[in-house]
N, C-alpha and C positions, 0 to 999 in steps of 0.2 A: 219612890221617884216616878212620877209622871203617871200614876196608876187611873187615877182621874180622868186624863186628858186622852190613854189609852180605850178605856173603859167608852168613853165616848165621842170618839173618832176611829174611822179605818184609816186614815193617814197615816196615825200616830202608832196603829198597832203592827201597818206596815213597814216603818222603819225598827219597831222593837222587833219584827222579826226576821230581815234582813241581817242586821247584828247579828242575832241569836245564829243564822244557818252560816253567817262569814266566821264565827269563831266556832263553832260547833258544838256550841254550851249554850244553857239554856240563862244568859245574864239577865233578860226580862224577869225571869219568878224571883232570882237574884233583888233585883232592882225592888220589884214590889212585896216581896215577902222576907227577904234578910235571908240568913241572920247576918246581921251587922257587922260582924269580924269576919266573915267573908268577902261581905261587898267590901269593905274596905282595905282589902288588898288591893294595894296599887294596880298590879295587872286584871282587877276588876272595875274598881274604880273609874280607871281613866278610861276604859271604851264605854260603862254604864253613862257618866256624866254625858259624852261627846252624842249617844243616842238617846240621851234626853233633851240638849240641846236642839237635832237634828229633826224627831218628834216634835217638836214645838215648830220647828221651822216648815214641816211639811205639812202642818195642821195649820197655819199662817198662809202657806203656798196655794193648798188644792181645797181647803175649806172655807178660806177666805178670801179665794182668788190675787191675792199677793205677787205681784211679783218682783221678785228681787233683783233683777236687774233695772228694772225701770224707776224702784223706788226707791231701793239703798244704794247710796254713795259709796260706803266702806264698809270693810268688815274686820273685826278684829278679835282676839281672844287671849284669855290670860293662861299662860303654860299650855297645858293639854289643851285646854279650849282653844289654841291656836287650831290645832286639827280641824273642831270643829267650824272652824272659820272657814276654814280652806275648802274645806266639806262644800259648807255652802255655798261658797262660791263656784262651786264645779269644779275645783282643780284637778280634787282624786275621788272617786267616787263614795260613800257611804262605807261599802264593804271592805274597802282599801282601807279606811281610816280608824276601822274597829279593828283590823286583823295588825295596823301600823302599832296603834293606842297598848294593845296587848301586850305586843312584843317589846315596846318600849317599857312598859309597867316592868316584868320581866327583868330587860336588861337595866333597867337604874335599881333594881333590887338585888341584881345580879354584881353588879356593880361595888359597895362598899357592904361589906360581911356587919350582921345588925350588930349595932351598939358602936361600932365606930365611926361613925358619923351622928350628926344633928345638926338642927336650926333653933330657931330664936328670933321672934318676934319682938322686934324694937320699938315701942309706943313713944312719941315726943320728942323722937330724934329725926333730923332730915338724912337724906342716903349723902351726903359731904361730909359732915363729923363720923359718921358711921364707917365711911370707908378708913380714914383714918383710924379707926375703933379696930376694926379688919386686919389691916395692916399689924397695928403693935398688939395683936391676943396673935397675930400665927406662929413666930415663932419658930418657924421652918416647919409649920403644919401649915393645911389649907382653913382659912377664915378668909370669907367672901360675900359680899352682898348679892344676895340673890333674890330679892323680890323687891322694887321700891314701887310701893302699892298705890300710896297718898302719900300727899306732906304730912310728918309724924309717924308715920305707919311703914317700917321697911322690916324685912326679914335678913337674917346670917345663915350661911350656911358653910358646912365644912367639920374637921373634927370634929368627935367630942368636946377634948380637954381643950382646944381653942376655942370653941363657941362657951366653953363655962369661965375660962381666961376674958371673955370679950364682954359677958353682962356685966362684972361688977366696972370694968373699965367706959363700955356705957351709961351707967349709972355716974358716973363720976365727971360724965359729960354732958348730963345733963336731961339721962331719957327719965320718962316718969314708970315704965313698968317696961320690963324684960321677962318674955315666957317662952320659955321651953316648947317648941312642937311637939303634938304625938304623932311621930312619923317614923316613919320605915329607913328610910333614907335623908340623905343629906342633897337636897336637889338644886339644879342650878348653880354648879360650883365645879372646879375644875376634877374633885375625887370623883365627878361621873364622865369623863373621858370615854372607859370602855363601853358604856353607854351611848357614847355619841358615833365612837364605829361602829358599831353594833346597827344604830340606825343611820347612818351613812348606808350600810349595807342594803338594809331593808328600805330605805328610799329610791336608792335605784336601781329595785326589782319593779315599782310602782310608775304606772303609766299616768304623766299630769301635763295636766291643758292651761292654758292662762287662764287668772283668775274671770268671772264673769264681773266683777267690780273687786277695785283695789284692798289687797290686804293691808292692813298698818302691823307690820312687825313687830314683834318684842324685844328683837337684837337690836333694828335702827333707829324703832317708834318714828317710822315713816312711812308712806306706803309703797308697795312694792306689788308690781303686775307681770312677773315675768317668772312663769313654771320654772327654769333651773334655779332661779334666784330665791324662791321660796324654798327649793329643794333644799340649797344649802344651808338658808336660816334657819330650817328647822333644824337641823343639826346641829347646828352652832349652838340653837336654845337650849339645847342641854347640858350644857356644862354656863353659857352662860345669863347674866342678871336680867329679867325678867322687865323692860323698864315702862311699866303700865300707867304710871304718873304719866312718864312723857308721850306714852299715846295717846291718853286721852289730852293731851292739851296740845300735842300735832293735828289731833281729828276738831276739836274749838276753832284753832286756827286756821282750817281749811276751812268753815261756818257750818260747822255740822252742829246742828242745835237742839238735836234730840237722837240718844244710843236707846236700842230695846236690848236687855240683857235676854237671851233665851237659854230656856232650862231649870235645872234643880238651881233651888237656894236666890239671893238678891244681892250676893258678897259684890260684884261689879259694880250693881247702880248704884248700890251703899257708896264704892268709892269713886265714882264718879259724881255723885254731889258733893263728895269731900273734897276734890278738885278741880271741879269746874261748875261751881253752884248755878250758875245759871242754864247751865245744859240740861233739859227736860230727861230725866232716865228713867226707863219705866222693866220692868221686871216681868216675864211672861213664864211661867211653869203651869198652871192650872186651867181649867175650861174659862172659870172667871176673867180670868186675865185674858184672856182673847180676845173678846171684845172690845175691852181695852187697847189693845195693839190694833186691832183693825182700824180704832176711831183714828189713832195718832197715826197711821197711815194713809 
């Protein structure tokens, strides 16, 4: 993750080690050297991703003389990536959002004891027949939509035994494929409640300034410019859906005509031509792509 872009900027090796001294562990050799079933604990995970995001942004910022107030309109991010949204926005600073990232990983692991919970990727279904899908697998268990990513493409989350009551009921409704996550937890669903005091708590230890350009939310998929009012969506995001279809076609609808994804992976811009094909998305993790984003800047 970002070893590259590290390796050849001090920006980038500046924010990898602001992280590193905010959590008191060393996630950068994490990030670039594994092993794999480490990094991929959620309470690794989600502060590695939000500082590889934030490494790209500060190698765009102070490399590329960037500036994001003057050039980006909104900002927005999917689940954890919210953080990083927020990040860069100036709401909370860098170190606030690795030490937030952690504690949250944490408390949604802390949250549903492993094996009772899961999710499930819905292919070919829109999130309207699916919630009804939600509905008759719970059963007076939790089954809930928790990611509607694209048209086609939504996630379940919630029990086990109701998320395996909910594919074949899927299936019968007309999805083309149902997969199982490999995941820790069941995220985005109401079984992560203590998860969301949890970070209730931890939000309002943390010092936040209005954004420096507007957030588009996950909970309203609209945008929202007011530190208490992000305070409490991020909150809320944890227990609930996730709704990234309808940002990106809030952010269309304001004429934003081009999103840069920053960070590990291209899962965003993928589904932002899946929903807004004409919206220019471009993907920035590596030194190559920098150039790249500087041009379309």
């Amino acid at each position: 993750m970002v070893k590259a872009l590290a390796e050849s900027s001090l920006a980038a090796r500046e924010v990898l080690q602001e992280v590193d001294e905010a959590l008191k562990q060393a996630l950068s050799r994490l990030m670039f050297e594994g092993p794999i079933e480490e990094l991929t604990l959620t309470e690794n995970a989600q502060p590695a991703l939000m500082a590889a995001s934030m490494a790209v942004l500060r190698v765009l910022e102070k490399d590329g003389g960037v500036d994001l107030e003057a050039r980006i309109a909104y900002v927005a991010g999917h689940s954890l990536g919210e953080y990083s949204a927020v990040a860069a926005a100036g709401t909370f600073s860098l170190a606030d959002a690795a030490r937030l990232l952690k504690r949250r990983g944490q408390a949604m692991q802390r949250a549903v004891p492993v094996g009772e919970g899961a999710m499930a990727a819905v292919l070919g279904l829109d999130v309207g027949p699916l919630k009804e899908v939600a509905k008759a697998a719970s059963q007076g268990q939790v089954c809930a939509v928790a990611n509607d990513n694209a048209p086609g493409q939504v996630v379940l989350s919630g029990h086990a035994e109701a998320i395996e009551r909910a594919i074949p009921l899927a299936t019968e409704k007309g999805a083309k494929r149902c997969i199982k996550l490999p995941v820790s937890a069941p995220f985005h669903c109401a079984l992560m409640a203590p998860a969301a005091d949890e970070m209730k708590k931890a939000l309002a230890e943390v010092t936040m300034k209005p954004p420096a350009v507007p957030l588009v939310a996950n909970v309203t998929a609209e945008a929202v410019a007011e530190a208490d009012h992000i305070r409490a969506l991020l909150v809320e995001q944890v227990t609930a859906m996730v709704r990234w279809r309808e940002c990106v076609g809030y952010l269309k609808a304001q004429g934003v005509g081009q999103m840069i994804e920053l960070g590990a992976g291209k899962v965003l811009s993928g589904l932002v031509k899946r929903i807004e094909p004409e919206v220019v998305a471009l993907s920035v993790g590596a030194p190559a792509d920098v150039e790249a984003a500087l041009k379309a800047l």
